[in-house]
C-alpha positions as CSV (number, residue, x, y, z in Angstrom):
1,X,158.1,-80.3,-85.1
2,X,159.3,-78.9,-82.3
3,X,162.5,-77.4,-82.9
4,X,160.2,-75.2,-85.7
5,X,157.5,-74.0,-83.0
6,X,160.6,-72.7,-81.3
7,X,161.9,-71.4,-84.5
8,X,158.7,-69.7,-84.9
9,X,158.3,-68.5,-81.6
10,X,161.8,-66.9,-81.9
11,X,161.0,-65.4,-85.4
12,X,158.0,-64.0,-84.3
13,X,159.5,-62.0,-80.6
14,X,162.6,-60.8,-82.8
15,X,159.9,-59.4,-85.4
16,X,158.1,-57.9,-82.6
17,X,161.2,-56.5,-81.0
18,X,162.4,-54.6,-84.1
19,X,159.5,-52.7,-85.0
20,X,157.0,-53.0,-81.4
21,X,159.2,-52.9,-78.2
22,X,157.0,-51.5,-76.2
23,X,154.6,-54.2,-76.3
24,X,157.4,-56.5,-75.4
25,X,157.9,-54.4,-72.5
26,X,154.3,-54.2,-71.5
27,X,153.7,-58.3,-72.2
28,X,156.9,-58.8,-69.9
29,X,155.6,-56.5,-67.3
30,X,152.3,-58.4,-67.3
31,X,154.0,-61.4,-66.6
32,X,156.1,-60.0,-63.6
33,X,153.2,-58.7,-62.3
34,X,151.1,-62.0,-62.8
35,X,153.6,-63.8,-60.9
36,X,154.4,-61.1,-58.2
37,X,150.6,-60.5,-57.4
38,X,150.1,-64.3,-55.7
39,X,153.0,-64.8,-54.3
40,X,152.7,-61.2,-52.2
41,X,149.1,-62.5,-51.6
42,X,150.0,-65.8,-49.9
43,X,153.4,-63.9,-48.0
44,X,151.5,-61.1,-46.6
45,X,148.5,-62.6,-44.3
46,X,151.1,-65.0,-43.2
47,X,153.5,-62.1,-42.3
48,X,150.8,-60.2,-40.7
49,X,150.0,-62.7,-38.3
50,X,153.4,-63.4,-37.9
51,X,154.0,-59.7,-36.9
52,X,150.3,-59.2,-34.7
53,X,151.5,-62.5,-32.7
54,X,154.8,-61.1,-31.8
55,X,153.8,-57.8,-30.6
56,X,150.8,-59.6,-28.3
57,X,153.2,-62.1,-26.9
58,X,155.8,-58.9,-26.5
59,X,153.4,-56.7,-24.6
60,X,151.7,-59.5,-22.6
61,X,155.1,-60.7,-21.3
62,X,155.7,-57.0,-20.0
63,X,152.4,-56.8,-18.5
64,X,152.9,-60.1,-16.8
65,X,155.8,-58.4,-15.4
66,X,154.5,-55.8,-14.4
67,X,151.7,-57.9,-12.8
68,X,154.6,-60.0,-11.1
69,X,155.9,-56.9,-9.6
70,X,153.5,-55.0,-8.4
């Protein structure tokens, strides 16, 4: 049974290929897209913090400095 789901599956994207590519195209993109979308979502707040806590311990470091020195 399953070797002719696959079979069908096949049959059906080669059908679709020959005479509608540009659905393939779109239907891929939606995929790339539905994958790309979380994973930026979950990588970017992370980053962001990331970033905003390296640029306040950066610029408190030089202002204990120049605290230290003055």
């Amino acid at each position: 049974m399953k070797k002719k789901t696959l079979y069908n599956i096949f049959f059906v994207l080669s059908k679709t290929w020959k005479y509608e590519r540009p659905i393939i195209l779109i239907i891929f993109l939606q995929v790339i897209s539905g994958v790309l979308v979380p994973l930026i979502s979950i990588y970017l707040p992370s980053t962001m913090l990331n970033s905003y806590d390296w640029f306040v311990d950066k610029h408190l470091n030089v202002l204990n400095l120049t605290n230290m020195i003055t």
